[in-house]
Backbone of each chain as ProteinMPNN parsed JSONL, in Angstrom:
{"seq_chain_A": "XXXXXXXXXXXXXXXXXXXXXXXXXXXXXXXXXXXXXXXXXXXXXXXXXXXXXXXXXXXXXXXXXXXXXXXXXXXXXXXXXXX", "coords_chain_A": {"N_chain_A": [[15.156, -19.667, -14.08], [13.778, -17.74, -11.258], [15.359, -14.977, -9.761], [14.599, -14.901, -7.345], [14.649, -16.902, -5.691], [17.503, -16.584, -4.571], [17.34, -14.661, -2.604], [15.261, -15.501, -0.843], [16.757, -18.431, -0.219], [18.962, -17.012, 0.96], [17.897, -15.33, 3.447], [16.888, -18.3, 4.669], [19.265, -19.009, 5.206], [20.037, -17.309, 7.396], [18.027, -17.921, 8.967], [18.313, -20.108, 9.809], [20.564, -19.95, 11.036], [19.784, -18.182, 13.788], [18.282, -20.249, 14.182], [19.523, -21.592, 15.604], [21.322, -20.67, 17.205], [19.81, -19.631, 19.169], [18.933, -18.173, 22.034], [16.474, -19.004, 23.91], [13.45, -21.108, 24.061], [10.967, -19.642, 22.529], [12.676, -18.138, 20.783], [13.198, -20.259, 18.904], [10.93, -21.473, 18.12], [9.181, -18.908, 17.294], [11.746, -18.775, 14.797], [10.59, -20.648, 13.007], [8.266, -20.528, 12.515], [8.567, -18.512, 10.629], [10.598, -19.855, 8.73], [8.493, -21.368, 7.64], [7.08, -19.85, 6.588], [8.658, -19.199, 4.383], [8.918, -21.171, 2.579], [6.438, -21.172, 2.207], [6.205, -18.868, 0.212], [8.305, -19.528, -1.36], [6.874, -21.546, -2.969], [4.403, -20.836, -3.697], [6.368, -18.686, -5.567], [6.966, -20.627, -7.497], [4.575, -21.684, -8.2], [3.608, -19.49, -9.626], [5.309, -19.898, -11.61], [5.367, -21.813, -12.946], [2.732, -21.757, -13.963], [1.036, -23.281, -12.774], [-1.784, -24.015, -11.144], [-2.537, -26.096, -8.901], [-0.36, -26.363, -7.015], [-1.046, -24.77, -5.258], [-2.753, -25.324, -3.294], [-1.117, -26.651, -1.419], [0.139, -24.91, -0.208], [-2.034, -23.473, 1.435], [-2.454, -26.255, 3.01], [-0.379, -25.624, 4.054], [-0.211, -23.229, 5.789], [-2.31, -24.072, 7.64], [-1.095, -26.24, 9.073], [1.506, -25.105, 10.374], [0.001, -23.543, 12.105], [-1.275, -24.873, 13.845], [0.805, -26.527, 14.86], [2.717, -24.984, 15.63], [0.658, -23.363, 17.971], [0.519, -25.767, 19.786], [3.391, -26.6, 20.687], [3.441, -24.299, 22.295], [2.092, -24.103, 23.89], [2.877, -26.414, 25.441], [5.174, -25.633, 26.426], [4.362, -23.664, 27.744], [2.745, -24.923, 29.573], [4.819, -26.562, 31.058], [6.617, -23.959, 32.43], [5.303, -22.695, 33.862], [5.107, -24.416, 36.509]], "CA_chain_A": [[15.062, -19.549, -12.615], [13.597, -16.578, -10.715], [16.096, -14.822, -8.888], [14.002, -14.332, -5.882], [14.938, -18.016, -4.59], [18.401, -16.071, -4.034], [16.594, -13.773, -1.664], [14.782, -16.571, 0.501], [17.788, -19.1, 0.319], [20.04, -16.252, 2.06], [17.112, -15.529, 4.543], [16.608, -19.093, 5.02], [20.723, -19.312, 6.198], [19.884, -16.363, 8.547], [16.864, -18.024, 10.391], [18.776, -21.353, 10.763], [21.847, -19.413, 12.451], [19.456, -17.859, 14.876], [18.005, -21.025, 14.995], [21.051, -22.8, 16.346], [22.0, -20.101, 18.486], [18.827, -18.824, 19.822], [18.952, -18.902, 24.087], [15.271, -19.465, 24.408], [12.804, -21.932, 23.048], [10.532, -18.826, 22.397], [13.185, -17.948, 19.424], [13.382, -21.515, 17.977], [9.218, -21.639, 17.419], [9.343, -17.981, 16.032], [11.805, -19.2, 13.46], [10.062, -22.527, 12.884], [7.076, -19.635, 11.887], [9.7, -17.605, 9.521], [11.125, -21.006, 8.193], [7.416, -22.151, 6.717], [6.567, -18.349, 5.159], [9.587, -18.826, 3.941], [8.519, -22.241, 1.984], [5.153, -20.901, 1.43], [6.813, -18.014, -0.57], [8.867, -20.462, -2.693], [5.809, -22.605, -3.327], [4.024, -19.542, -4.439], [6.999, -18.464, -6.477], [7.309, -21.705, -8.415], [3.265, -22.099, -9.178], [3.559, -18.829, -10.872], [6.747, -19.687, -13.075], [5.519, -22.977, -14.187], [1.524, -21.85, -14.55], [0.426, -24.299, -12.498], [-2.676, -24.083, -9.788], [-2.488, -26.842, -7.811], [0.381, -26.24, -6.127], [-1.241, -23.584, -4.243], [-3.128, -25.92, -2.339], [-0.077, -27.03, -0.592], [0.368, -23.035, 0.553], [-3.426, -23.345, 2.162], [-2.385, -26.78, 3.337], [1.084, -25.286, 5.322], [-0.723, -22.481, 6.381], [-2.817, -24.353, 8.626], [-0.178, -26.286, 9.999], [2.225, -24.27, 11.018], [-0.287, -22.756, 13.199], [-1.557, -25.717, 14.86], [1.675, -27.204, 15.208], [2.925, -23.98, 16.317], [0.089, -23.57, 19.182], [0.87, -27.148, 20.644], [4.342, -26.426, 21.008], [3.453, -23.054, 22.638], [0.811, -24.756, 25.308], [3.018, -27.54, 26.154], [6.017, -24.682, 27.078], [3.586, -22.95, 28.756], [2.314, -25.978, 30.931], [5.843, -26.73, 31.771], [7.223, -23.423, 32.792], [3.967, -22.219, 34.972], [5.131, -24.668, 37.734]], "C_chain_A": [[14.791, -18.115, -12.215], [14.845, -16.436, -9.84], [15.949, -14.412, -7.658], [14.525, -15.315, -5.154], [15.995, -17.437, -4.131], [18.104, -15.757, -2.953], [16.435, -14.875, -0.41], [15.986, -17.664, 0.52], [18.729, -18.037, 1.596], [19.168, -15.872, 3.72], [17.033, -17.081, 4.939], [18.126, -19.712, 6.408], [20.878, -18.415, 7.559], [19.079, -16.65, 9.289], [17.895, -19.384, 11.084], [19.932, -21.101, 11.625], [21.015, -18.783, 13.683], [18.724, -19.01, 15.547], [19.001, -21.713, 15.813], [21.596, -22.093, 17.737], [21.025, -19.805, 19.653], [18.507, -19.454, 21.675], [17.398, -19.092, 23.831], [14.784, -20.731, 23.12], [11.875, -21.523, 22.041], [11.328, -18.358, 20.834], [12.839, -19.282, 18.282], [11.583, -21.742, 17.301], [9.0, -20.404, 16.24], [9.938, -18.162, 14.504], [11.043, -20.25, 12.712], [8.724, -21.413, 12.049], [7.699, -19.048, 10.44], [9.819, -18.268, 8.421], [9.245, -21.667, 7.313], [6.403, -20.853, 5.959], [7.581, -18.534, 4.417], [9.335, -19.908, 2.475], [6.941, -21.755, 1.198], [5.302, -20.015, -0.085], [7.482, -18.763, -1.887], [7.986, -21.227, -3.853], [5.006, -21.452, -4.447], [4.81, -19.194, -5.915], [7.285, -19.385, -7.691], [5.701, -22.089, -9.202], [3.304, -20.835, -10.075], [4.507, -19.006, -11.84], [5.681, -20.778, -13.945], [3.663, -22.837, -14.485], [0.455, -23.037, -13.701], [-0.623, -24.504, -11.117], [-2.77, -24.945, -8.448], [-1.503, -27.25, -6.825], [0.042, -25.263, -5.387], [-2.127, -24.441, -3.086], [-2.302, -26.519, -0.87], [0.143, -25.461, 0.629], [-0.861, -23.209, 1.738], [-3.263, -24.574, 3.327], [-1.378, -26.237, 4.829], [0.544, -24.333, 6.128], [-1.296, -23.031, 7.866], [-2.158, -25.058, 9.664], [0.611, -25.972, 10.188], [1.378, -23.735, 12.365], [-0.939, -23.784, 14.127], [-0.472, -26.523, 15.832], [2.422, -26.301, 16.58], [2.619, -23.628, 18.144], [0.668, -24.379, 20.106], [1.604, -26.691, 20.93], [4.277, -25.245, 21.807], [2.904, -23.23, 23.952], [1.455, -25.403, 25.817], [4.024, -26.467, 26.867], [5.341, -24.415, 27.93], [3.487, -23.867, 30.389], [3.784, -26.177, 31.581], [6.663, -25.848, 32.737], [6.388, -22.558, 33.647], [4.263, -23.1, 36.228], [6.183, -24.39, 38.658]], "O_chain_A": [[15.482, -17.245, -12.746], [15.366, -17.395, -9.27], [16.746, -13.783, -6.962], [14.932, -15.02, -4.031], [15.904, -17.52, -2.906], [18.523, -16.488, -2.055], [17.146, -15.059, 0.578], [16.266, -17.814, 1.71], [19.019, -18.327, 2.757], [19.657, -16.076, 4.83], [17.213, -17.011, 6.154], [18.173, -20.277, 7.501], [21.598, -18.682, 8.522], [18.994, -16.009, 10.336], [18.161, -19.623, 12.262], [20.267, -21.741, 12.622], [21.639, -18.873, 14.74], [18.478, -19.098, 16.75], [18.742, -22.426, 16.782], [22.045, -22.549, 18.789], [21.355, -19.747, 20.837], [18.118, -20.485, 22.225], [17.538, -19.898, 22.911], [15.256, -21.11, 22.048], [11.643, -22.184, 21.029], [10.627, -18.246, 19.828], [12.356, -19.204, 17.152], [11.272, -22.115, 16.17], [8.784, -20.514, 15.033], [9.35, -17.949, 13.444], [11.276, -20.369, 11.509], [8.376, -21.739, 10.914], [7.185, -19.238, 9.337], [9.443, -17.85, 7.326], [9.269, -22.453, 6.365], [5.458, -20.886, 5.171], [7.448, -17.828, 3.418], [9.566, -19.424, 1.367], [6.523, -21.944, 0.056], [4.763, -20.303, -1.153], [7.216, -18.589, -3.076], [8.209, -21.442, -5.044], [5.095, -21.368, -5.672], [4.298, -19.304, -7.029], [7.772, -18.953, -8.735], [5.558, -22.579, -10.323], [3.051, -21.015, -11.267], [4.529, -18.309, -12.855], [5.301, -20.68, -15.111], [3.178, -23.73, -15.18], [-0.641, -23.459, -14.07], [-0.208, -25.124, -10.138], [-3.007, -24.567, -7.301], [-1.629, -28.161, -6.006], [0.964, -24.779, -4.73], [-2.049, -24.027, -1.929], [-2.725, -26.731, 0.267], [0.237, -25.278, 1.843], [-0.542, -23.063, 2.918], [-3.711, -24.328, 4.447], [-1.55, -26.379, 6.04], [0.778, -24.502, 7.325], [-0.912, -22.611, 8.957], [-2.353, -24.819, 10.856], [1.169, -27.05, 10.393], [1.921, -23.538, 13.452], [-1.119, -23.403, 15.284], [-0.627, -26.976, 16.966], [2.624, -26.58, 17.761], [3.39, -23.584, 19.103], [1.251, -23.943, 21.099], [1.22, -25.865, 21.758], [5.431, -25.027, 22.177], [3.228, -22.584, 24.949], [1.116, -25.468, 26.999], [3.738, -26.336, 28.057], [5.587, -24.876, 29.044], [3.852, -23.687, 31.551], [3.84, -25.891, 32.777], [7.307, -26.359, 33.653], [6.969, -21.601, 34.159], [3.695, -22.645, 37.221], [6.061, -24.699, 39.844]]}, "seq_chain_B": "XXXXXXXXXXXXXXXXXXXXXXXXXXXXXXXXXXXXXXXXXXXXXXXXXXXXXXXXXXXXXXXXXXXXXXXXXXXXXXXXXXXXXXXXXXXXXXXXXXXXXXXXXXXXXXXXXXXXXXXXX", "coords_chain_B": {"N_chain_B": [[3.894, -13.786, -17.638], [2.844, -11.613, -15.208], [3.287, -8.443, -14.929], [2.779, -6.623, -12.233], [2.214, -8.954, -10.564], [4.715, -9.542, -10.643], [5.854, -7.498, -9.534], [4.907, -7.062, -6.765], [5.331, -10.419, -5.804], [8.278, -9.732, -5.873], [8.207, -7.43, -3.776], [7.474, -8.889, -1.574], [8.816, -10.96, -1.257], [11.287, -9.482, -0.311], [10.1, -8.323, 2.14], [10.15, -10.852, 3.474], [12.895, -11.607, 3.671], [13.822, -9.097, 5.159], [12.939, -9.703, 7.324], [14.006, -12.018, 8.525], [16.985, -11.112, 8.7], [15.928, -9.026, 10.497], [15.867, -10.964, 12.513], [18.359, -11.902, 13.207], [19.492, -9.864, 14.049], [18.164, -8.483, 16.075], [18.753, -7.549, 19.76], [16.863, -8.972, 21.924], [14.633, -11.458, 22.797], [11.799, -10.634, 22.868], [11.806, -8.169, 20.623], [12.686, -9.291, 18.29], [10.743, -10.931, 18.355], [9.02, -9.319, 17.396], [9.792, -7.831, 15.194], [9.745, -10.208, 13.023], [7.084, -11.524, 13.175], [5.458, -9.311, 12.203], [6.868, -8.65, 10.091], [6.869, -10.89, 8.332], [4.283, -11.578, 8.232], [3.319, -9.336, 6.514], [4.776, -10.217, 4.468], [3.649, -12.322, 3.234], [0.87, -11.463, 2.786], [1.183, -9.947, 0.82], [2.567, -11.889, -1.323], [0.128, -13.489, -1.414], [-1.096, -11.875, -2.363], [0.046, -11.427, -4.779], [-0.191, -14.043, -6.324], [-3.055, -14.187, -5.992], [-3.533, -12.084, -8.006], [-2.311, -13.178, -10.636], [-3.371, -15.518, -11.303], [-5.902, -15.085, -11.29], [-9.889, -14.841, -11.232], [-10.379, -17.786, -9.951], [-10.353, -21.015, -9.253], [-7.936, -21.084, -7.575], [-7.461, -18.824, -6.708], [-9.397, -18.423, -4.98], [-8.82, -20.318, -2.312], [-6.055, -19.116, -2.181], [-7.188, -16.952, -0.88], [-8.669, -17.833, 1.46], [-5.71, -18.565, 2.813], [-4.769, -16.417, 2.725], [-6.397, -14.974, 5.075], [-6.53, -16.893, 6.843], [-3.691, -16.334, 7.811], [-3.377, -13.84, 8.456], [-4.566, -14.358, 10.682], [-3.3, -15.931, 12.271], [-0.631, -15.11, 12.855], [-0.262, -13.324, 14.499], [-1.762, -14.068, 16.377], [0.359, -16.298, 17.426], [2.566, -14.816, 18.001], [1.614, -13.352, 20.53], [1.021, -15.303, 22.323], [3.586, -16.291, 22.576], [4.766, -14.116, 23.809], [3.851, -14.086, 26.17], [4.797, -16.541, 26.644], [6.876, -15.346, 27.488], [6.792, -14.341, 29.882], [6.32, -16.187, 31.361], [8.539, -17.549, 32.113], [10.107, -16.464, 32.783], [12.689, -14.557, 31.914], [15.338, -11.846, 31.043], [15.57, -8.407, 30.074], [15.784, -6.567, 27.373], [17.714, -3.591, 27.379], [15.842, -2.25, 25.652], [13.5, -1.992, 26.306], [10.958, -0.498, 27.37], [8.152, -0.408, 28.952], [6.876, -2.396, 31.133], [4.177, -4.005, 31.504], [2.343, -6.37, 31.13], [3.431, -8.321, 32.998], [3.473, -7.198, 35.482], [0.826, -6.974, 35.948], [0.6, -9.781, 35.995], [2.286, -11.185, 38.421], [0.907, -9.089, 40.487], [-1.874, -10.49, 39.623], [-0.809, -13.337, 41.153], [-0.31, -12.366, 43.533], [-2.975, -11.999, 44.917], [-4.747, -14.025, 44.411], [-3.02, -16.504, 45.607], [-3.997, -18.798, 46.688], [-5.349, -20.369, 45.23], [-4.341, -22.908, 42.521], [-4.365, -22.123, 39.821], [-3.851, -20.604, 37.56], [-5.602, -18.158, 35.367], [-6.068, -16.345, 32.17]], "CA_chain_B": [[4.162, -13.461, -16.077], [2.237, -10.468, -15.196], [4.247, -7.246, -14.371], [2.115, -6.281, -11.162], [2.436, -9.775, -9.773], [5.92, -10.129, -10.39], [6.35, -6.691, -8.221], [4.261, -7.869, -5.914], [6.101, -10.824, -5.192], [9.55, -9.047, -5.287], [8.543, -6.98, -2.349], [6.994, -9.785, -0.607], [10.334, -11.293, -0.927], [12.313, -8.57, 0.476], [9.474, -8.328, 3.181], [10.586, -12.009, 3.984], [14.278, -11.633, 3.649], [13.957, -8.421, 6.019], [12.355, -10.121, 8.872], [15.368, -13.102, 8.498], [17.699, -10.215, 9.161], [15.747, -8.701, 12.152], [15.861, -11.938, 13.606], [19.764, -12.318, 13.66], [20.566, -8.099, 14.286], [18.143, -7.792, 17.402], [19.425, -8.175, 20.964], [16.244, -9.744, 22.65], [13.651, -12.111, 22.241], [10.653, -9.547, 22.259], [12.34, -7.561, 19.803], [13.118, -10.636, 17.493], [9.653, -11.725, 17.801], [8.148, -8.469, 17.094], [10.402, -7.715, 13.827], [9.509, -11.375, 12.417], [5.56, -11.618, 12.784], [4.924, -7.941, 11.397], [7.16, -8.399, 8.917], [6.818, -11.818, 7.454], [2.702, -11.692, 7.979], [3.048, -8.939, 5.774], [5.341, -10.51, 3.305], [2.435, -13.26, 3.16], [0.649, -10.804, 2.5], [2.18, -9.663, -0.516], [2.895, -13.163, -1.769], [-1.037, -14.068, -1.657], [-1.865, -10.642, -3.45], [0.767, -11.637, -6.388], [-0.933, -15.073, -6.685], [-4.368, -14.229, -6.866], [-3.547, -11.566, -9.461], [-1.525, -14.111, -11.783], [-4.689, -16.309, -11.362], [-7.764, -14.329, -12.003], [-10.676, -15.223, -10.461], [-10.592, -19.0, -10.248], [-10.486, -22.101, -7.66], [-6.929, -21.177, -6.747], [-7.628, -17.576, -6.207], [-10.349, -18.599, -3.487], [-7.904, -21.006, -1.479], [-5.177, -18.207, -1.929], [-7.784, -15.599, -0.043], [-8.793, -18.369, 2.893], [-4.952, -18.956, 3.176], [-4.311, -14.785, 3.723], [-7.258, -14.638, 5.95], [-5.934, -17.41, 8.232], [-2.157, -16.193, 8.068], [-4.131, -12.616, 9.474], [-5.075, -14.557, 12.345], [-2.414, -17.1, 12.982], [0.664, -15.314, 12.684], [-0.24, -12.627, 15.216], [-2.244, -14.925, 17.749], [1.499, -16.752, 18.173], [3.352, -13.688, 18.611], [0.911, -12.96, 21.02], [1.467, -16.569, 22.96], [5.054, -16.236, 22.777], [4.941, -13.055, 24.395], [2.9, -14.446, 27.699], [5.343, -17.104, 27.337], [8.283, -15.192, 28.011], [6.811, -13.443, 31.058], [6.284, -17.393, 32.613], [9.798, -18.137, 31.635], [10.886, -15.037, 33.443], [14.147, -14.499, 31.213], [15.497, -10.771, 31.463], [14.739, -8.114, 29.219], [17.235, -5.707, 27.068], [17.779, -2.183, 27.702], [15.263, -1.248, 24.506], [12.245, -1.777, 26.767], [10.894, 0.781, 28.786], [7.537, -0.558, 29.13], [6.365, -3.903, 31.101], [2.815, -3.933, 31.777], [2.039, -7.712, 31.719], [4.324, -9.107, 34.053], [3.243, -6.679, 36.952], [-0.289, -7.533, 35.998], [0.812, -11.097, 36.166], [2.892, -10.468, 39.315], [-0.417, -8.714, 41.154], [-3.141, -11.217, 40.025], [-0.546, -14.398, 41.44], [-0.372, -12.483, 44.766], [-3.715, -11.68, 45.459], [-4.679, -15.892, 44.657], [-1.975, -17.606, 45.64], [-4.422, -19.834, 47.03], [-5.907, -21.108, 43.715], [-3.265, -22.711, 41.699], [-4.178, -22.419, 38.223], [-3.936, -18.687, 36.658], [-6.322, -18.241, 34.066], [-6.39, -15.179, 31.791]], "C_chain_B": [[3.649, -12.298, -15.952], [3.113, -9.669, -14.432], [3.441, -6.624, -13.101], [2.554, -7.341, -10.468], [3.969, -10.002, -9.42], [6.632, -9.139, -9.15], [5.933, -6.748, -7.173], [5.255, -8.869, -5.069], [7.801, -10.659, -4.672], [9.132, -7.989, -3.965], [8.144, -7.568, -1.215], [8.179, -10.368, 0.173], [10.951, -10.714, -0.083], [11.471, -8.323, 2.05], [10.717, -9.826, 4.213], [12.223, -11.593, 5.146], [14.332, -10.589, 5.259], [13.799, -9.143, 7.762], [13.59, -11.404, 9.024], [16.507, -12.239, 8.954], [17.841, -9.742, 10.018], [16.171, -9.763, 12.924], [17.127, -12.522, 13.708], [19.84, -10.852, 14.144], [19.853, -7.777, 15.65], [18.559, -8.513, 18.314], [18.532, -9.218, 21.914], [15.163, -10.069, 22.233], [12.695, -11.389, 21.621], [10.657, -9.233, 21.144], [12.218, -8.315, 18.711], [11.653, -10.974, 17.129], [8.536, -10.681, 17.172], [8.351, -7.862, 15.601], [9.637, -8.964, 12.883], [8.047, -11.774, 12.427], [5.42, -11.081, 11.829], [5.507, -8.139, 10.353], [7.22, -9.253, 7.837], [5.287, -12.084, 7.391], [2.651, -10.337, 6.943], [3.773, -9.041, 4.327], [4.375, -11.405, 2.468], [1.844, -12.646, 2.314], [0.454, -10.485, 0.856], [2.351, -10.68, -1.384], [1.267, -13.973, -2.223], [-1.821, -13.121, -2.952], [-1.458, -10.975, -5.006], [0.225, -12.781, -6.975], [-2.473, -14.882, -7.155], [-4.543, -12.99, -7.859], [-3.826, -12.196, -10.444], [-2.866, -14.908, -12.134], [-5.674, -16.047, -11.849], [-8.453, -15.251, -10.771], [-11.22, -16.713, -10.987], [-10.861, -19.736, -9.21], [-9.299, -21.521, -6.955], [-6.953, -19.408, -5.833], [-8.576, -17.902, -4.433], [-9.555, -19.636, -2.462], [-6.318, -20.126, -1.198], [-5.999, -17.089, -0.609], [-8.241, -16.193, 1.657], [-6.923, -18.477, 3.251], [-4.369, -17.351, 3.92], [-5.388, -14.345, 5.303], [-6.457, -15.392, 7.111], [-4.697, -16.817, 8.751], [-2.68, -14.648, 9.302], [-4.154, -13.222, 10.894], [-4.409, -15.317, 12.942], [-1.318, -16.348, 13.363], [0.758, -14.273, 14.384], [-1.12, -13.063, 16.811], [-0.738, -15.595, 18.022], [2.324, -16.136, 18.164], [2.455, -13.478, 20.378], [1.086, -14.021, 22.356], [2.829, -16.582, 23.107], [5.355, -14.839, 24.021], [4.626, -13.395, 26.076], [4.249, -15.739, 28.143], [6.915, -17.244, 28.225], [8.15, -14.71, 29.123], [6.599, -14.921, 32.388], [7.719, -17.779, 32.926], [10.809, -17.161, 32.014], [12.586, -14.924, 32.583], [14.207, -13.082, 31.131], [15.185, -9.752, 29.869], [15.907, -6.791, 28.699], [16.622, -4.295, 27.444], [16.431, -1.552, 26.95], [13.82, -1.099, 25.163], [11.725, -1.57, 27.674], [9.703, 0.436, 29.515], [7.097, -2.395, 29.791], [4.892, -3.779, 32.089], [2.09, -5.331, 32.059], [2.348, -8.523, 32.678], [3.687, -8.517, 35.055], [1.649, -7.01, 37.189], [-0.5, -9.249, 36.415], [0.944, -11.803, 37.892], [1.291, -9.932, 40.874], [-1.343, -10.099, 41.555], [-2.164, -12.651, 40.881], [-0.53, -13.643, 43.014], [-1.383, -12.222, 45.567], [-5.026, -13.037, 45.637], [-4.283, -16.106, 44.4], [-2.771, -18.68, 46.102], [-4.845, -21.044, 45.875], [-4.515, -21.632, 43.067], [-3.328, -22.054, 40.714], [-4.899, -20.993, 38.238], [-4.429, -18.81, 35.723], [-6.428, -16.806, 34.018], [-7.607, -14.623, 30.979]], "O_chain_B": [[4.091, -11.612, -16.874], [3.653, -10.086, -13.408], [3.829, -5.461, -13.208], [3.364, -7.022, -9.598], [4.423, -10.456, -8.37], [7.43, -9.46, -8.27], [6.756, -6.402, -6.326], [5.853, -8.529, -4.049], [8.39, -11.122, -3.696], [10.028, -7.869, -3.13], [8.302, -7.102, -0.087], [8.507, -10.383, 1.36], [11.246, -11.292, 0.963], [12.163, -8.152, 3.054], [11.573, -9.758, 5.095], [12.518, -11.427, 6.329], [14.748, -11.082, 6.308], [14.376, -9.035, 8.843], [13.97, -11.427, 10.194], [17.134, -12.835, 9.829], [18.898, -9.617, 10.637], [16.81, -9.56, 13.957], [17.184, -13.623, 14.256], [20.692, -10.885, 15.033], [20.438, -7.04, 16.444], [18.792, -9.717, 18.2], [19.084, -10.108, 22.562], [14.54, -9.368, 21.436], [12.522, -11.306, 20.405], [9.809, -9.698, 20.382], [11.375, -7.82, 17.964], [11.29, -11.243, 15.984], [7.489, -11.016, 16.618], [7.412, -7.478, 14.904], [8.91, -8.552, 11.978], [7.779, -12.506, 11.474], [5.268, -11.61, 10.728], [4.832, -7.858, 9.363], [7.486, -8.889, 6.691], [4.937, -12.835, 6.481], [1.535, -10.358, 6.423], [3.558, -8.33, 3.345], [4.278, -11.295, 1.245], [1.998, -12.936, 1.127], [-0.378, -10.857, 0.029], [2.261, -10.259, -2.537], [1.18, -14.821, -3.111], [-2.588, -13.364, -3.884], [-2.136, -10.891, -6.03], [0.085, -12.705, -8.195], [-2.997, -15.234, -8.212], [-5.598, -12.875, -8.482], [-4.856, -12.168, -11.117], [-3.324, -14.853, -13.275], [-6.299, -16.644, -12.726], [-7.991, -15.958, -9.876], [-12.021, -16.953, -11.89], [-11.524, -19.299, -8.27], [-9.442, -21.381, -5.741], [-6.559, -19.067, -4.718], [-8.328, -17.629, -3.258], [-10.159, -19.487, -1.4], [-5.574, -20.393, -0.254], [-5.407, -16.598, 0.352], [-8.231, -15.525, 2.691], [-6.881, -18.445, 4.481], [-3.839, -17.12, 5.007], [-5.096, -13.622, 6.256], [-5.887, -14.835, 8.049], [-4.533, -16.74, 9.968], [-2.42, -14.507, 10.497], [-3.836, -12.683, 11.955], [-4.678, -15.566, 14.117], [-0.794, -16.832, 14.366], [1.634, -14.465, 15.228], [-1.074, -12.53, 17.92], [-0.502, -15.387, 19.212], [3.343, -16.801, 18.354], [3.209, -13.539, 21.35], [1.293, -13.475, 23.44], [3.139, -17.093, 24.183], [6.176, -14.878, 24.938], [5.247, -12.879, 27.005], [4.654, -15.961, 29.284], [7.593, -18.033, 28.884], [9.208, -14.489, 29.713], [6.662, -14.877, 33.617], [7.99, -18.314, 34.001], [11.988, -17.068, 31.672], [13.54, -15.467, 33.14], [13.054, -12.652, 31.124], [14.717, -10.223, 28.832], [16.676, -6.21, 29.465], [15.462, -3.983, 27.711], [15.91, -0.542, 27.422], [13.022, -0.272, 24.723], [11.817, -2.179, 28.739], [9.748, 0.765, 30.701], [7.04, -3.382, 29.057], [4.835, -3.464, 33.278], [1.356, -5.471, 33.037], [1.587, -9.365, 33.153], [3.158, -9.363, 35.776], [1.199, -7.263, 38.307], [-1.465, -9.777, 36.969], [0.157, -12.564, 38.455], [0.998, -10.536, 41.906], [-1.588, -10.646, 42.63], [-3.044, -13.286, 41.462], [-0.784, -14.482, 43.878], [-1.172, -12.142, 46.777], [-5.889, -13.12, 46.511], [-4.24, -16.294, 43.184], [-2.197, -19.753, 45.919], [-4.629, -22.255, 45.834], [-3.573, -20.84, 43.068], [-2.398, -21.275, 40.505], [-5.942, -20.512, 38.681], [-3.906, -19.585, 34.923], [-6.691, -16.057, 34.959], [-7.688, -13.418, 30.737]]}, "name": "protein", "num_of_chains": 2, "seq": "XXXXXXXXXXXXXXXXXXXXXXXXXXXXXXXXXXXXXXXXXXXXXXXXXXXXXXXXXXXXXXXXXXXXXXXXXXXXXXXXXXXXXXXXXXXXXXXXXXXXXXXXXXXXXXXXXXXXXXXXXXXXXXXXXXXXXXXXXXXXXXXXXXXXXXXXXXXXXXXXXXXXXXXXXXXXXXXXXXXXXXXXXXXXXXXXXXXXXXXXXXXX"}
C-alpha cells in the first residue's frame, strides 16, 4: 500500500466536515470539486502501483463530469437567487 | 515505480491535502474557495505530470494530457461562477477583504436598468 492514501483519506475527513457544516451552498459545490480531485488522485495513485493503463480513463472520464455537473448546479443557484 | 513520478505524486498529494485544510481553517466563503481551486488545480496538476511520466509516451499518456488541459479550464471557470454567485446571494463578507469591485459594478448596472429584468454579463 502507498502511504499517500493516508494523506487523501485525512483530507477527504476534512472536506466532508466542511461539507456538513458549510453555511452556504457555494461551500458544499466547492467541496463536491475537492471531493472528485480527491478520487481522481487515488485513481491515479492506484494505476501506477498496479501498472495498469486503463484505469486512467476513468480520471479523463471524472474530469469531465465534475465540471458539467458542477456548472448545472451553479446555473440552477444562480436562476434561483437572481429573483 | 519511477523515482520522479513517485515525487511528483507525493507533492501532488500534499497539494491536495493542503487545500482540504484551507477549506476547514478559513473564515469565509471567498477565501475557502480561493485556497481550494488554486490549490487542488495544481495538485491535478502534479498528479497528471506523475502519470504521464510512469507511462511514456502511449494511449494513456494522451488522455492524461486532454484530462490536465480540461482540469486548466474547468476548475477555475467554477471558482469563477461561484464567485458571481455569492454576490447574487448577497451573504456578508469577512474582515480579510478590502476589495469589492463586482458587487458595486453589479449594484450600478441593476440601477441604471431596472427596467429590463434579466442582467446579462
Amino acid at each position: 500500500m502507498n502511504p499517500l492514501y493516508a494523506l487523501l483519506i485525512i483530507s477527504t475527513f476534512l472536506a466532508v466536515i466542511r461539507f456538513i457544516k458549510g453555511p452556504e451552498w457555494a461551500d458544499r459545490i466547492m467541496i463536491f470539486d475537492l471531493l472528485t480531485s480527491i478520487i481522481i488522485a487515488a485513481a491515479m495513485i492506484a494505476a501506477i502501483e498496479t501498472n495498469e493503463p486503463a484505469i486512467l480513463s476513468f480520471v479523463l472520464l471524472l474530469s469531465f463530469l465534475a465540471f458539467t455537473s458542477t456548472l448545472a448546479v451553479v446555473y440552477y443557484l444562480e436562476r434561483i437567487r437572481k429573483d | 515505480m519511477n523515482f520522479l513520478s513517485q515525487i511528483l505524486l507525493s507533492i501532488g498529494c500534499l497539494f491536495i491535502f493542503l487545500a482540504a485544510v484551507g477549506s476547514i481553517k478559513f473564515p469565509d466563503t471567498l477565501t475557502r474557495m480561493a485556497a481550494v481551486s488554486k490549490s487542488s488545480t495544481m495538485g491535478l496538476a502534479l498528479i497528471c505530470l506523475a502519470g504521464m511520466i510512469e507511462f511514456g509516451f502511449s494511449e494513456a499518456s494522451v488522455q492524461l494530457l486532454f484530462s490536465l488541459f480540461f482540469t486548466f479550464i474547468s476548475f477555475p471557470m467554477v471558482s469563477y461562477l461561484l464567485g458571481r454567485l455569492r454576490v447574487y446571494s448577497r451573504t456578508s463578507l469577512s474582515q480579510l477583504t478590502h476589495r469589492n469591485d463586482f458587487e458595486k459594478q453589479v449594484q450600478q448596472t441593476q440601477k441604471t436598468n431596472r427596467t429590463s429584468s434579466e442582467f446579462s454579463l
